[in-house]
BALOBA-1460 file (C-alpha; in Angstrom, 3 decimals):
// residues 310
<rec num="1" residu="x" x="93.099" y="-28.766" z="154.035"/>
<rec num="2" residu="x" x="90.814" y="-26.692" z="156.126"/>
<rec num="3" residu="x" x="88.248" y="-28.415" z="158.590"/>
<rec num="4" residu="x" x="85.145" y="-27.956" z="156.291"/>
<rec num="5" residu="x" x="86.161" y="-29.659" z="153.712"/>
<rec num="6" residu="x" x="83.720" y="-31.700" z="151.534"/>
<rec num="7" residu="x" x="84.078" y="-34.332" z="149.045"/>
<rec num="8" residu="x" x="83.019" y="-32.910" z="145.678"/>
<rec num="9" residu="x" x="81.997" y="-34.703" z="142.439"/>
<rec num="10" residu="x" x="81.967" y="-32.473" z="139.248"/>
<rec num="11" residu="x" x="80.985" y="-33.402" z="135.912"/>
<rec num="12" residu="x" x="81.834" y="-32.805" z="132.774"/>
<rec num="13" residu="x" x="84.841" y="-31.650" z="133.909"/>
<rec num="14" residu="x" x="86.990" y="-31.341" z="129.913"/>
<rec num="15" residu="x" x="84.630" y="-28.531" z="129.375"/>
<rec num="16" residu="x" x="84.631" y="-25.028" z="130.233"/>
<rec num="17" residu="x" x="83.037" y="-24.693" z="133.688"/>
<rec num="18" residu="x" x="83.875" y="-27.849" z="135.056"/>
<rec num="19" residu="x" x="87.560" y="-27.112" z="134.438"/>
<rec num="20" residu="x" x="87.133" y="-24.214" z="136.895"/>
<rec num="21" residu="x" x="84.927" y="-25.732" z="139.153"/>
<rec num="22" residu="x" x="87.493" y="-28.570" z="139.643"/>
<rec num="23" residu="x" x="90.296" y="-25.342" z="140.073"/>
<rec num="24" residu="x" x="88.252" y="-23.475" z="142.541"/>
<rec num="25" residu="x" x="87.480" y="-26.391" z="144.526"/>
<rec num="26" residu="x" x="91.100" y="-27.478" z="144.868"/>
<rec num="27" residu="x" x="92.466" y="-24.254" z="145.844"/>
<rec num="28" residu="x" x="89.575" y="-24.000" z="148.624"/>
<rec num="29" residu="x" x="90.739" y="-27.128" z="149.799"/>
<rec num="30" residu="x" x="88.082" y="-29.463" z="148.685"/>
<rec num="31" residu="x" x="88.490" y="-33.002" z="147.720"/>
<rec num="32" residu="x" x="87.040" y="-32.130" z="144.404"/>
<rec num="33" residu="x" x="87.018" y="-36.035" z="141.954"/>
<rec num="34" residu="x" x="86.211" y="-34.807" z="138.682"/>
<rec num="35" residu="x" x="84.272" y="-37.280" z="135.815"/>
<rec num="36" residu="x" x="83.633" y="-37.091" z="132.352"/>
<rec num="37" residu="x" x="82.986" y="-39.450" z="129.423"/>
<rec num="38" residu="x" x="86.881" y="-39.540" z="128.094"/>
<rec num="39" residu="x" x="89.330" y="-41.879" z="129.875"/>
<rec num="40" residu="x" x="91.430" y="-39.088" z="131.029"/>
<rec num="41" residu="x" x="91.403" y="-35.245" z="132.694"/>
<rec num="42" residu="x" x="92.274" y="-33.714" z="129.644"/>
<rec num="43" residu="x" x="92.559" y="-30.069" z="131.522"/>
<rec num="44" residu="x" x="92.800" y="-27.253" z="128.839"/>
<rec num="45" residu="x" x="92.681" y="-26.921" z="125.151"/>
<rec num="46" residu="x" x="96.174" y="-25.583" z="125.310"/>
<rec num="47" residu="x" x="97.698" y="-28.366" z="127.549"/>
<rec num="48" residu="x" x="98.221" y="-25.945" z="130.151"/>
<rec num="49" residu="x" x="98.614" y="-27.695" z="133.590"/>
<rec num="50" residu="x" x="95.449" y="-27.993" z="135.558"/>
<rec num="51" residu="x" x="95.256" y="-28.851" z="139.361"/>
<rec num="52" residu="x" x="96.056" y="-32.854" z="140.676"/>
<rec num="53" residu="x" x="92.870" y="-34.421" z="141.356"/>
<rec num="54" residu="x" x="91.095" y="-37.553" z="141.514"/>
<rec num="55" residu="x" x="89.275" y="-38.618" z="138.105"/>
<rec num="56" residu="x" x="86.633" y="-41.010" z="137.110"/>
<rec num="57" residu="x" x="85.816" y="-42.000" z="133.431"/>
<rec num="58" residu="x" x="81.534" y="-41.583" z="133.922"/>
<rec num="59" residu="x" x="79.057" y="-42.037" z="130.879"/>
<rec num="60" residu="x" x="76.414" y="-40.478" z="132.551"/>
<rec num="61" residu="x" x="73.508" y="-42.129" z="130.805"/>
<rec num="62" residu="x" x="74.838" y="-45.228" z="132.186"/>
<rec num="63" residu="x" x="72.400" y="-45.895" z="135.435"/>
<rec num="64" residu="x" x="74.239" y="-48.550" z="136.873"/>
<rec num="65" residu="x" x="77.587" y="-46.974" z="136.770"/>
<rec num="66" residu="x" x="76.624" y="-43.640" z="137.841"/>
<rec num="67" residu="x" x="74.964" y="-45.067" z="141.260"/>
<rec num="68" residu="x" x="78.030" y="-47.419" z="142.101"/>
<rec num="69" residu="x" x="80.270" y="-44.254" z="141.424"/>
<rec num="70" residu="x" x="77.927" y="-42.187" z="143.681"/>
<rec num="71" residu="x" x="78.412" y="-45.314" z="146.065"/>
<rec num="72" residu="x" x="82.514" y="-45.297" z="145.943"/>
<rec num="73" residu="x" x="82.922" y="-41.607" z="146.148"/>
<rec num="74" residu="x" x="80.061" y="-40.382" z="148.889"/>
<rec num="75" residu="x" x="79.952" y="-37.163" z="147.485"/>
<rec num="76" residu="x" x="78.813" y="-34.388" z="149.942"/>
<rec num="77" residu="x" x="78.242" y="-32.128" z="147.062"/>
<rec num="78" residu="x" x="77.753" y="-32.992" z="143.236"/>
<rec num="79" residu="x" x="78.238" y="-30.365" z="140.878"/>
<rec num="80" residu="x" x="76.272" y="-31.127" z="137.558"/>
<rec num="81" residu="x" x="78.536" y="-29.129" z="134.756"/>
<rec num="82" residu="x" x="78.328" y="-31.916" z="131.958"/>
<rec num="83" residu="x" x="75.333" y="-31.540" z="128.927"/>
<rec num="84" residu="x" x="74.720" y="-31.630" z="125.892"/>
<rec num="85" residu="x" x="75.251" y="-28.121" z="124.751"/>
<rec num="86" residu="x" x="75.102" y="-28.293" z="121.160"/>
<rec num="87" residu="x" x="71.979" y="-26.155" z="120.396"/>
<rec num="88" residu="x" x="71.661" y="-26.465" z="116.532"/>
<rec num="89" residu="x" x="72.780" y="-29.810" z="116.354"/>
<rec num="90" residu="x" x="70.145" y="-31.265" z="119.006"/>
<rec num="91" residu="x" x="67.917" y="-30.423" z="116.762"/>
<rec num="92" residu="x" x="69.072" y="-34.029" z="114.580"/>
<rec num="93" residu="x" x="65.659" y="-36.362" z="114.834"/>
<rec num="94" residu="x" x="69.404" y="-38.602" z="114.818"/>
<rec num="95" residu="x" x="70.657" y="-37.188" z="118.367"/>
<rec num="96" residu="x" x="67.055" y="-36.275" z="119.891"/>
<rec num="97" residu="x" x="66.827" y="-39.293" z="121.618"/>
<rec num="98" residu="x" x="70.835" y="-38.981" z="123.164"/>
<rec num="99" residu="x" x="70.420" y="-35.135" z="123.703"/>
<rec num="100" residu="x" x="67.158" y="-36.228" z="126.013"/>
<rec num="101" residu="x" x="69.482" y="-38.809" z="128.039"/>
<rec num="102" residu="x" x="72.000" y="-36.812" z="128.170"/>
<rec num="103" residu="x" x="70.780" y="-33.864" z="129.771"/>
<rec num="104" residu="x" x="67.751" y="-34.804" z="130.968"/>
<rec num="105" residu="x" x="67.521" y="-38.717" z="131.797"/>
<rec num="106" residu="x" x="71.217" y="-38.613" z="133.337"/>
<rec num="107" residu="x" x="70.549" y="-35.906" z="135.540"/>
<rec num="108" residu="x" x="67.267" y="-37.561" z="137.676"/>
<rec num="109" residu="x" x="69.632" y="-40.538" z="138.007"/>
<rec num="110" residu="x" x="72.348" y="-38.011" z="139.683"/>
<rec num="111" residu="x" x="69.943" y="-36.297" z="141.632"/>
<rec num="112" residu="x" x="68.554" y="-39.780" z="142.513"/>
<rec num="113" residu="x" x="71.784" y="-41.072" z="143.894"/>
<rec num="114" residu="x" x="72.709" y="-37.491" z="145.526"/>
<rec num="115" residu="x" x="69.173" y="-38.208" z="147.429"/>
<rec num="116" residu="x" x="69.915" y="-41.376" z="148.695"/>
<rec num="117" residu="x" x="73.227" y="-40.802" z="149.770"/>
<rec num="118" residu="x" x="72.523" y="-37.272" z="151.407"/>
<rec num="119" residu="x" x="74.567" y="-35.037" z="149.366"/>
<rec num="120" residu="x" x="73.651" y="-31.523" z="148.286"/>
<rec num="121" residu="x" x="73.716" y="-30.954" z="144.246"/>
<rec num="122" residu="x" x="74.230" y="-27.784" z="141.775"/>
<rec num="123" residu="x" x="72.650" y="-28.358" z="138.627"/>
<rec num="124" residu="x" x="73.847" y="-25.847" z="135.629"/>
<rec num="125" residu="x" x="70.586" y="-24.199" z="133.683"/>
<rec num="126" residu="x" x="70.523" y="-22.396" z="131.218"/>
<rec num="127" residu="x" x="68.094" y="-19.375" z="129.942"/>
<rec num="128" residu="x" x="66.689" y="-21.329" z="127.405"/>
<rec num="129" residu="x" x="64.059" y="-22.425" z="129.258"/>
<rec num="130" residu="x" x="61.951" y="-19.950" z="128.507"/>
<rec num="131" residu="x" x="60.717" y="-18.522" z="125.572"/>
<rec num="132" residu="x" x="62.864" y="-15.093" z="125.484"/>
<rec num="133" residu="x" x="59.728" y="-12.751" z="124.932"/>
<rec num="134" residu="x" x="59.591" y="-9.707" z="126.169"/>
<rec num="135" residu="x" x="62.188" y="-7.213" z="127.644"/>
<rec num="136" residu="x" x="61.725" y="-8.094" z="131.869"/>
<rec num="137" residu="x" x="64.978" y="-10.111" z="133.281"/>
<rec num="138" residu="x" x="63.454" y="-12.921" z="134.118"/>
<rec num="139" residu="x" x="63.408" y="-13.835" z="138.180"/>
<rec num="140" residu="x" x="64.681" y="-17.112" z="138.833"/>
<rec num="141" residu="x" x="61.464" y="-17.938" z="140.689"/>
<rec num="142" residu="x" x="59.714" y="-17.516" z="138.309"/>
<rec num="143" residu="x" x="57.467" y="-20.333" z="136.453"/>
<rec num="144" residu="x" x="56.434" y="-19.341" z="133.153"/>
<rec num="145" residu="x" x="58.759" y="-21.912" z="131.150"/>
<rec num="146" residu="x" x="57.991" y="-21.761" z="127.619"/>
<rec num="147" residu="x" x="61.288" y="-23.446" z="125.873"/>
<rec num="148" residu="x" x="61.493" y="-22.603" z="122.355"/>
<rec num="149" residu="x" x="64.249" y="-25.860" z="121.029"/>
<rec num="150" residu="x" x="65.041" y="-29.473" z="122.273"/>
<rec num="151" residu="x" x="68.420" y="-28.256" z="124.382"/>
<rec num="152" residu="x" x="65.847" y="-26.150" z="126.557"/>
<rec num="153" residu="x" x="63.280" y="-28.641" z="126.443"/>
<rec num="154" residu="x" x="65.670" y="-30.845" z="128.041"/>
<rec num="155" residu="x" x="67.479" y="-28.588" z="130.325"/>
<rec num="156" residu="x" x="63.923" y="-27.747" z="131.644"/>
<rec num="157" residu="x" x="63.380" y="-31.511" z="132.557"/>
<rec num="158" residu="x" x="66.588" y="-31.739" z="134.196"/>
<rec num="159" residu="x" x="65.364" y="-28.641" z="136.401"/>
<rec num="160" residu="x" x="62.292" y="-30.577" z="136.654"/>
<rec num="161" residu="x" x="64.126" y="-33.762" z="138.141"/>
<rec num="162" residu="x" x="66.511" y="-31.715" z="140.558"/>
<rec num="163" residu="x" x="63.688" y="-29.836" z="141.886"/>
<rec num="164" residu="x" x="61.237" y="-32.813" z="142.557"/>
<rec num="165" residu="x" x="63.959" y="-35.509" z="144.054"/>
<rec num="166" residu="x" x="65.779" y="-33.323" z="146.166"/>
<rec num="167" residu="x" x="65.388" y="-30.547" z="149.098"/>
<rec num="168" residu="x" x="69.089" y="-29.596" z="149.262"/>
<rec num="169" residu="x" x="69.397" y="-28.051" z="145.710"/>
<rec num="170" residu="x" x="71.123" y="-24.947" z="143.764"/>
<rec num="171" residu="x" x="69.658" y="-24.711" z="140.008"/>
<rec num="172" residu="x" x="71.940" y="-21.836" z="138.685"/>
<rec num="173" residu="x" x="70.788" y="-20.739" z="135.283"/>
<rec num="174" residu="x" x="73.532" y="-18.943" z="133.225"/>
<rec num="175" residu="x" x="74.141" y="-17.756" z="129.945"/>
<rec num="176" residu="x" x="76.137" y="-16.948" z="126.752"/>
<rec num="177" residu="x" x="79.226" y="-18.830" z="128.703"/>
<rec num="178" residu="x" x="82.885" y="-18.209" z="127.585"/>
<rec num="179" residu="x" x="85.551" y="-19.779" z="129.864"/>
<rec num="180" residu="x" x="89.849" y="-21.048" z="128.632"/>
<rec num="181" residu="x" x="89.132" y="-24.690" z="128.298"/>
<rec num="182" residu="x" x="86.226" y="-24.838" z="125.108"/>
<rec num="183" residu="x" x="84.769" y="-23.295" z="122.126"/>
<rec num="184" residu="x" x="82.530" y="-20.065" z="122.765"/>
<rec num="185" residu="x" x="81.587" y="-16.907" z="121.129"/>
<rec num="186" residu="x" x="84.906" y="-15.150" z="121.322"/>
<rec num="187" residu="x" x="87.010" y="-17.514" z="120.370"/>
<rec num="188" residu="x" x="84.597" y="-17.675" z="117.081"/>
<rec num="189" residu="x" x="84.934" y="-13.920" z="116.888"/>
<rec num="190" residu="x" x="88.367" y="-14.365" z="116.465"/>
<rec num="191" residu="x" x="88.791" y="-17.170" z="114.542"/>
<rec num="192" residu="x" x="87.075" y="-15.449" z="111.939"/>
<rec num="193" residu="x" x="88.891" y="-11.385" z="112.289"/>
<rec num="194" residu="x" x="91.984" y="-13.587" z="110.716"/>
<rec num="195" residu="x" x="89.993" y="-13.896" z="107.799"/>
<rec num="196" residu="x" x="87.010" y="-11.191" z="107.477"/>
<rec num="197" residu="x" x="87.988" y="-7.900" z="107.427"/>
<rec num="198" residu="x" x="83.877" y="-7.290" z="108.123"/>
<rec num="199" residu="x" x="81.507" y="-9.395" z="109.960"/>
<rec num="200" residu="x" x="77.328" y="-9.628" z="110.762"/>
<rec num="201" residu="x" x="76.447" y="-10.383" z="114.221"/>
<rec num="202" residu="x" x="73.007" y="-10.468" z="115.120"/>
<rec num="203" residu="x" x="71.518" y="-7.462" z="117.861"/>
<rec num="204" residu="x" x="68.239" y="-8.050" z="119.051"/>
<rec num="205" residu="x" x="69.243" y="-10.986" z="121.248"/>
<rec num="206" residu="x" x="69.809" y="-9.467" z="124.811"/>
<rec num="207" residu="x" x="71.254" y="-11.251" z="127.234"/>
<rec num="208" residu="x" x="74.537" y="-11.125" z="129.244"/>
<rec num="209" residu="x" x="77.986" y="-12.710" z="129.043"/>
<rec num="210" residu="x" x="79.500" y="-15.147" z="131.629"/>
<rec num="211" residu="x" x="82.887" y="-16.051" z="132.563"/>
<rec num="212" residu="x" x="83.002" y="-19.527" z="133.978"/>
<rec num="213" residu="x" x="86.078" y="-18.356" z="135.789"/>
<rec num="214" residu="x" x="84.236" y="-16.075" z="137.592"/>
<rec num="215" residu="x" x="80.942" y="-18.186" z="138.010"/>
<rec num="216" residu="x" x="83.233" y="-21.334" z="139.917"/>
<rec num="217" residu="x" x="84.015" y="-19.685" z="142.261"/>
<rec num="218" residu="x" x="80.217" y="-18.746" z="143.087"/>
<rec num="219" residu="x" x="79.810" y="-22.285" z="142.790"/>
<rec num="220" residu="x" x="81.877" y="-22.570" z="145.295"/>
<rec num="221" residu="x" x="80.195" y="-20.193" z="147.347"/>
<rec num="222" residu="x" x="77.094" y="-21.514" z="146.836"/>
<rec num="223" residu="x" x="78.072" y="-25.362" z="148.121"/>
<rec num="224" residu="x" x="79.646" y="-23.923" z="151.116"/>
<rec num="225" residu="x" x="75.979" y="-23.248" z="152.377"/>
<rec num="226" residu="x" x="72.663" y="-24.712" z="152.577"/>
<rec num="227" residu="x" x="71.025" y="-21.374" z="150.872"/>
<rec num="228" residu="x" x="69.143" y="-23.518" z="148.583"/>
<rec num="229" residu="x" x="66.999" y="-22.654" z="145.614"/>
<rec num="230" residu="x" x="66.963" y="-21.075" z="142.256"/>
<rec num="231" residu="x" x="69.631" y="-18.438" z="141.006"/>
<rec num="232" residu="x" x="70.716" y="-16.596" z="137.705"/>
<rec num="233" residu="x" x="74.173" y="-15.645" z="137.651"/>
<rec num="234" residu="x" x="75.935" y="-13.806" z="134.708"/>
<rec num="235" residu="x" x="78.310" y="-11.177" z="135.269"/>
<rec num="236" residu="x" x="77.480" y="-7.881" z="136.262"/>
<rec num="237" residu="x" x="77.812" y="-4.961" z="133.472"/>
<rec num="238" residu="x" x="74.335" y="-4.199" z="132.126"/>
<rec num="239" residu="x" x="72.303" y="-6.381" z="129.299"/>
<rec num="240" residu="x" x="74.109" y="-6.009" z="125.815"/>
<rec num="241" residu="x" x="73.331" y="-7.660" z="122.336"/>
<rec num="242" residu="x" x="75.433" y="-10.463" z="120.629"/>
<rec num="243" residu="x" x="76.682" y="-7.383" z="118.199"/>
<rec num="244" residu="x" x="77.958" y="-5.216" z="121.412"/>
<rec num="245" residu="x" x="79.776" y="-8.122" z="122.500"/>
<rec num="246" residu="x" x="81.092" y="-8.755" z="119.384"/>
<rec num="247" residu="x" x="82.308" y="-4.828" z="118.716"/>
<rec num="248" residu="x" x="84.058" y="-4.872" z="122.749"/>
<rec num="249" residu="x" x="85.525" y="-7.773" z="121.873"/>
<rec num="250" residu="x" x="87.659" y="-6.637" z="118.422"/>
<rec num="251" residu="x" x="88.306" y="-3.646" z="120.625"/>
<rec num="252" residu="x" x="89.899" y="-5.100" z="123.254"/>
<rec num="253" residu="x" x="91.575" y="-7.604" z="121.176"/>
<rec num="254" residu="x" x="93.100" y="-4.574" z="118.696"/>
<rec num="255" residu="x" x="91.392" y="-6.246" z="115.758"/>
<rec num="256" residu="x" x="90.407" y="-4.115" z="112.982"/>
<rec num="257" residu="x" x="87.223" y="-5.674" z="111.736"/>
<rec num="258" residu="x" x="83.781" y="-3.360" z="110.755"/>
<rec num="259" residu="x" x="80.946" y="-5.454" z="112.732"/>
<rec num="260" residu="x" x="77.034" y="-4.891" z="111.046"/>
<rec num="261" residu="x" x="73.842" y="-5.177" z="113.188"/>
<rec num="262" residu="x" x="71.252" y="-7.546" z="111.380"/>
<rec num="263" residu="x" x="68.091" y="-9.189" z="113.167"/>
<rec num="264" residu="x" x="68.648" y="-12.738" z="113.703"/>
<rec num="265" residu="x" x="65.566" y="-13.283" z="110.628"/>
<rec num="266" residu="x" x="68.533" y="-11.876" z="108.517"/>
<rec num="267" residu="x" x="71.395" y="-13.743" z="109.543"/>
<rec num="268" residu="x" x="69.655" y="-16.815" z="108.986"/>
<rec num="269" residu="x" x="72.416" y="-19.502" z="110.328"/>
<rec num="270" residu="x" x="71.146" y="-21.265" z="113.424"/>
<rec num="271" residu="x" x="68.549" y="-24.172" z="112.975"/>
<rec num="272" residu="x" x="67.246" y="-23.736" z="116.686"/>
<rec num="273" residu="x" x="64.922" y="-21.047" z="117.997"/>
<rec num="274" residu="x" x="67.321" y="-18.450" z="120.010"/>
<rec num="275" residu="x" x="65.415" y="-16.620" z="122.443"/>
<rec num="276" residu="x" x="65.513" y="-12.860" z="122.087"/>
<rec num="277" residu="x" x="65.343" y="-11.952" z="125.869"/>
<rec num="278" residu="x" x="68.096" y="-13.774" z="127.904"/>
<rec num="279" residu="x" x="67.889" y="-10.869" z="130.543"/>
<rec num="280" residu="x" x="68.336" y="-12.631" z="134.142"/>
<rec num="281" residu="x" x="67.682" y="-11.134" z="136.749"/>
<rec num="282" residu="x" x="70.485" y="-12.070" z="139.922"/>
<rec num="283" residu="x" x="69.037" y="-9.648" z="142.544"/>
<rec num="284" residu="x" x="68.296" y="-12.988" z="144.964"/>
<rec num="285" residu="x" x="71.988" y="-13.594" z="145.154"/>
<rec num="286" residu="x" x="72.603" y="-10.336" z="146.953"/>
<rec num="287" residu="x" x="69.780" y="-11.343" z="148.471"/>
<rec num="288" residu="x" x="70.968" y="-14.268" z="149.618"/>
<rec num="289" residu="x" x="74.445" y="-12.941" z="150.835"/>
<rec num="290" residu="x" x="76.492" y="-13.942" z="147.348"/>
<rec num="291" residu="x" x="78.815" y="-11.787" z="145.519"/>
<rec num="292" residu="x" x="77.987" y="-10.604" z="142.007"/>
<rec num="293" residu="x" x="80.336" y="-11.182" z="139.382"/>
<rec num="294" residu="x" x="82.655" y="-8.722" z="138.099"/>
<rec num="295" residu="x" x="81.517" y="-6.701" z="134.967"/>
<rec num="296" residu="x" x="81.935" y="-8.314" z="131.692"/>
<rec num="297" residu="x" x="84.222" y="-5.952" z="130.402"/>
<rec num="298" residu="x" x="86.652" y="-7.124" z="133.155"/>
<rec num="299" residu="x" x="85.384" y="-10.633" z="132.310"/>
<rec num="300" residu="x" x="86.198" y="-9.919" z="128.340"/>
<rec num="301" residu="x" x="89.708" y="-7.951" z="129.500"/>
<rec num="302" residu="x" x="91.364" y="-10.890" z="132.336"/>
<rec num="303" residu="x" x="90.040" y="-13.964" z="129.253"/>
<rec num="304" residu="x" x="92.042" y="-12.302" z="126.673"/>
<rec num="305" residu="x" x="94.686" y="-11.231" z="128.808"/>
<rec num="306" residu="x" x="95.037" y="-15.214" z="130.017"/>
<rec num="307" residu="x" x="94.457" y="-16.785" z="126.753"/>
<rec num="308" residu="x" x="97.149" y="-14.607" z="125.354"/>
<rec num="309" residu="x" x="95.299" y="-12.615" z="123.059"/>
<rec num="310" residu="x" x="96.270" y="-8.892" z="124.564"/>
């Protein structure tokens, strides 16, 4: 273990980017504890082995629990990877109420507890909080938050807590996230190429893929100094639309399937608001000394290549 060390506390670590988080940090040589709401580390989807580390079973919305956790571990770094990411569904009048604890209630108690015991904390936003108008990447600085559907209501107020309880803060806003251990867009795309010879994908949403393979380890980066402040990270390789991604991704995967571009007003199957400009601009983490992340392509090619798909 090398001298620098730090104790790390990741959440949500069963989904995507917390599985890599926990990965990077462990090969750094971090004491990385992961925590999530099941009673057990369940790694990946595929029961692939995942690196030894400590675990603690953590409902988040649960105050009291969350501080004596925060108490037992004395974290040096917390990094916030567990929400509620389900976009149509938080749209329920049912689940408004758990989406709003979830991501937004359970976060001010984290950043509450990282305050009081000193520790510096990444929290994981999203582009959704703003209202995706326009064609301009939007500069992580900037203010103009608009958010068009509960998930980036809620997200915003979980910015809004990091920001106001704490100095020593990363809020790293990412989007249209694919990583081994979850659900995302290609995995969809593929599901469905067994069974559709042709498929509609929507192309006026622009925005830019992101590998949580690659973003971990800029997590990792990023806790390693005190270079606080807002960032957008997605991987490098230009700003596409939900239909390009869709068309390199049969490609790559040898899948013969005839993609059509419709507007999202056409395709008609998401209850929440998507915004249409999920441009981000990263410039501040060159800025800031921080290496980009590899072009999506690359992203698209080492995912399918380690999922076993190519």
């Amino acid at each position: 273990m090398k001298d620098e060390a730090m104790r790390v506390l990741v959440t949500g670590v069963n989904g995507q980017l917390g599985h890599d988080v926990m990965n990077e940090l462990d090969k750094r040589g971090h004491v990385a504890i992961g925590s999530d709401i099941t009673e057990g580390y369940n790694g990946l989807a595929d029961g692939s082995a995942v690196c030894e580390a400590p675990y603690v079973q953590l409902d988040l919305t649960d105050g009291k629990a969350v501080r004596r956790v925060i108490r037992m571990i004395r974290p040096q770094a917390i990094v916030h990877c567990a929400a509620w990411t389900a976009v149509d569904k938080a749209e329920d009048p049912a689940v408004k109420d758990k989406v709003w604890a979830v991501n937004a209630g359970a976060t001010r108690t984290l950043a509450e507890a990282a305050a009081k015991c000193g520790a510096k904390m990444v929290y994981i936003s999203t582009d959704y909080v703003f209202d995706g108008q326009g064609t301009e990447p939007w500069d992580p600085d900037c203010k103009a938050y608009a958010p068009l559907n509960v998930y980036g209501q809620t997200k915003l107020a979980g910015e809004q807590a990091v920001a106001e309880l704490l100095e020593k803060y990363f809020i790293v806003r990412i989007a249209w996230v694919f990583g081994k251990n979850g659900q995302n867009f290609i995995r969809t795309m593929l599901r469905l190429s067994e069974t559709h010879d042709s498929l509609r994908v929507v192309n006026d949403q622009i925005g830019t893929p992101t590998y949580t393979f690659d973003l971990a380890r800029l997590l990792a980066d990023m806790i390693e100094t005190d270079k606080y402040g807002y960032y957008h990270a997605t991987n490098e390789g230009g700003y596409i639309s939900w239909y390009d991604f869709a068309c390199e991704i049969f490609r790559q995967a040898g899948r013969n399937v005839s993609v059509t571009p419709v507007p999202t007003a056409e395709y008609g199957a998401s209850v929440a608001a998507r915004p249409f400009n999920s441009r981000l601009d990263k410039s501040k983490l060159t800025a800031n000394g921080f290496a980009l992340l590899p072009d999506w392509k690359d992203a698209l090619h080492r995912y399918l290549t380690e999922t076993g798909v190519i």
